[in-house]
C-alpha positions in Angstrom: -34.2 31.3 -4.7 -33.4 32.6 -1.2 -30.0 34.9 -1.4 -27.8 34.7 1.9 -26.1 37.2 2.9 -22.1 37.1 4.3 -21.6 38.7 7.6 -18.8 41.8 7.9 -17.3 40.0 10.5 -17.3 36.2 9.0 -15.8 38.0 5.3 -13.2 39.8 7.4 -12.2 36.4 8.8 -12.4 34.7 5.0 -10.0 37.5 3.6 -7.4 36.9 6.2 -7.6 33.4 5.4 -6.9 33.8 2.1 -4.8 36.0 2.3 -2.5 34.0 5.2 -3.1 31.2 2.9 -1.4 33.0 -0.3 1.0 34.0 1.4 5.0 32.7 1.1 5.3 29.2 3.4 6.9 30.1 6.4 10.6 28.7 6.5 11.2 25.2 8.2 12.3 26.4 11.6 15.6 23.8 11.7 15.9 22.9 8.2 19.1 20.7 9.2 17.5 18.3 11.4 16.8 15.7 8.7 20.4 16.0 8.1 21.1 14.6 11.6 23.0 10.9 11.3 24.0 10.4 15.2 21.0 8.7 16.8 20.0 9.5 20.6 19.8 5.9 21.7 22.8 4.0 22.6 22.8 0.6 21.2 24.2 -2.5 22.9 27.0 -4.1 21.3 25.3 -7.5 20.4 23.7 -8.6 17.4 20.4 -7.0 16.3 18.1 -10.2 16.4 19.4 -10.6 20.4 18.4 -7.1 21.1 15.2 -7.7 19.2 14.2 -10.5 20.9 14.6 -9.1 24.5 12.8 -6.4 23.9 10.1 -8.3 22.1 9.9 -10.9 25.2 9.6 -7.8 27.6 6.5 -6.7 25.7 4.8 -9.8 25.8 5.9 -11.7 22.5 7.4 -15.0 23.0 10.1 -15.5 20.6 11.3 -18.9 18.9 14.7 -19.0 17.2 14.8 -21.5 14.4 18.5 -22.7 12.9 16.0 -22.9 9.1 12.8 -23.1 7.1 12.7 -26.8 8.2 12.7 -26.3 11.9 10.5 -23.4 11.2 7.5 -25.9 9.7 8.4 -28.6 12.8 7.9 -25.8 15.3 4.8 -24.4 13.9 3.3 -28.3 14.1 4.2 -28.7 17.6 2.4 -25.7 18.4 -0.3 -26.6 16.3 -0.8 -29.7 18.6 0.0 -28.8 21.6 -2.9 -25.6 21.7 -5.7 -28.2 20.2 -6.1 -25.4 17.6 -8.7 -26.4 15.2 -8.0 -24.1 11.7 -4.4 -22.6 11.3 -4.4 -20.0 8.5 -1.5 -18.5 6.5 -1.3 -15.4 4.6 1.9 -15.7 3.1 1.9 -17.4 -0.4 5.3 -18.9 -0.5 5.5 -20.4 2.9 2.1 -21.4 2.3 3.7 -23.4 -0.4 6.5 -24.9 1.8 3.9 -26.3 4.2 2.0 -28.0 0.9 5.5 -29.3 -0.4 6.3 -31.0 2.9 2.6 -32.4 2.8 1.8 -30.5 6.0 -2.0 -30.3 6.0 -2.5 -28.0 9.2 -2.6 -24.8 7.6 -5.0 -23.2 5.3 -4.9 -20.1 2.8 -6.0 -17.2 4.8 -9.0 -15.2 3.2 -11.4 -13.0 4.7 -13.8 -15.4 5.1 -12.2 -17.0 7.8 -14.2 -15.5 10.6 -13.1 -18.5 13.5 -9.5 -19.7 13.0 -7.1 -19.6 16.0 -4.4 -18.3 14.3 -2.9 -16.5 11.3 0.8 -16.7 10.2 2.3 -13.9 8.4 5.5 -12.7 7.1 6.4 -9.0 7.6 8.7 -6.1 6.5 11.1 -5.6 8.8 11.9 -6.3 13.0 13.2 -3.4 14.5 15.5 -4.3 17.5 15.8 -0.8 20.0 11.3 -1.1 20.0 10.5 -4.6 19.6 8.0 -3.9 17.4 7.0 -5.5 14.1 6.5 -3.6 10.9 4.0 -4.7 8.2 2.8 -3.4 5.4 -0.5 -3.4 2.8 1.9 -5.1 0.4 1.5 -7.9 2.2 -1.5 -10.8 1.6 -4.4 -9.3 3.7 -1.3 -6.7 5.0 -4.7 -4.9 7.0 -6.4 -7.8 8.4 -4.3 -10.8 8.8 -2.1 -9.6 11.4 -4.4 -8.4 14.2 -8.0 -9.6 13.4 -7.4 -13.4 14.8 -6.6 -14.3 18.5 -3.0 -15.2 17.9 -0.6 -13.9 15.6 2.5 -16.0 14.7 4.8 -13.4 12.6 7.9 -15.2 10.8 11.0 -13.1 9.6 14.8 -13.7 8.3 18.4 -12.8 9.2 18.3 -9.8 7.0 14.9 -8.4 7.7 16.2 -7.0 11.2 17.3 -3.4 11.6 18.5 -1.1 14.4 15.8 1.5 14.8 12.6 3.0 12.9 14.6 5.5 10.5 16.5 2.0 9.2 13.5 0.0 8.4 11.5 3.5 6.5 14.6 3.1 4.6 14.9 0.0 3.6 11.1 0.0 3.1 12.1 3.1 0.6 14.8 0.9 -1.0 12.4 -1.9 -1.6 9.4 0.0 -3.0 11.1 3.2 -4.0 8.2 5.9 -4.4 5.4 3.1 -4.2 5.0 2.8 -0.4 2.4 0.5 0.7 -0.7 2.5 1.7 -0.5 1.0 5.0 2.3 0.5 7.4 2.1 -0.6 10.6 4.1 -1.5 13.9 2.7 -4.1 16.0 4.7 -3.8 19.8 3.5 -6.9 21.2 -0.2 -8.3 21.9 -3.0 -5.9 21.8 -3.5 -4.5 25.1 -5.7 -1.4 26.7 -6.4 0.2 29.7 -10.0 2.1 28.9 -12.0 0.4 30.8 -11.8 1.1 35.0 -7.8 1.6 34.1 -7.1 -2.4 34.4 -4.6 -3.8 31.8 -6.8 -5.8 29.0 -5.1 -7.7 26.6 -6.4 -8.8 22.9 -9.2 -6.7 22.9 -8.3 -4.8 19.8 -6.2 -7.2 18.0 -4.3 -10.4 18.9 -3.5 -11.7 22.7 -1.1 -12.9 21.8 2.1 -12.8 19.6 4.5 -15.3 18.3 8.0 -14.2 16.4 9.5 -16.9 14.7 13.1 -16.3 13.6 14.9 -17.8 10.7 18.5 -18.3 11.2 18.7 -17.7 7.1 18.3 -14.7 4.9 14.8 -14.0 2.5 
């Protein structure tokens, strides 16, 4: 059996290692800034789910306000009709179940074997108004696939699922699952877009082109 032996140079380099390695952590450098409460952005004085949906629109979305579950299911038909779409999936179990209860037949369970539908609805964890942007989660039904593998994404969400900014929604995300986070959590700022090839805006080549936010003038 062939014996290696350890450079003086390459050992010299291992024993600082270890040695930097057992050594005391080095102090946080400003150990009060988690302590911080006064946010840097200035927030409009309107309601969350106006700001929300202007900043959504600017990125792309296209937003639909809906006065309850009802209108919700009439809207998503109309849409269904108007775009000739051919297979309709839906990963979220209890609207799924709303559909079947009002004998709605354009929507199917979503499961990963549903290489060609036009569209996937989902649910989601939170809308945060100062971004836009939408957060989901592996907690949710296909949390890693549903949302950006078909060509459109229609996202549905409640009164009081919208917060001001990031830090809110990690902590009502906290307050929901305590230590359990999902493995996986994700914001979605409009369609997919990406400017890699020759520099010229693409959009849906990594995920959805495009993004619907339906919003449900009642709480989950």
């Amino acid at each position: 059996m062939p014996i290696f032996k350890t450079s003086k140079a390459r050992e010299n380099i291992l024993r600082r290692i270890r040695t930097s390695l057992g050594a005391d952590a080095l102090p946080m450098p400003y150990p009060d800034a988690e302590k911080e409460t006064q946010s840097v952005y200035a927030y409009p004085d309107q309601p969350q789910e106006e700001i929300f949906a202007g900043e959504f629109i600017k990125l792309g979305g296209k937003f639909i306000f809906c006065d309850n579950e009802q209108e919700f299911l009439n809207n998503i038909v109309i849409l269904f009709e108007n775009r000739g779409w051919e297979q309709l999936l839906c990963a979220d179990e209890r609207m799924l179940r709303l559909f079947i209860n009002n004998k709605l037949d354009i929507v199917t369970a979503a499961d990963a074997s549903h290489e060609a539908a036009d569209a996937c609805i989902t649910g989601c964890e939170m809308l945060i108004a100062r971004t836009g942007s939408v957060m989901l989660s592996a907690a949710q039904h296909l949390g890693r696939m549903a949302p950006v593998y078909f060509p459109v994404h229609i996202v549905f969400a409640y009164v009081n699922q919208v917060v001001p900014d990031i830090e809110d929604s990690f902590t009502a995300l906290r307050k929901k699952y305590g230590a359990d986070l999902p493995s996986m959590i994700n914001l979605a700022t409009g369609p997919s877009r990406t400017a890699d090839i020759e520099k010229t805006l693409v959009v849906g080549v990594h995920g959805p082109g495009e993004v619907f936010c339906f919003f449900i003038n009642a709480e989950l």
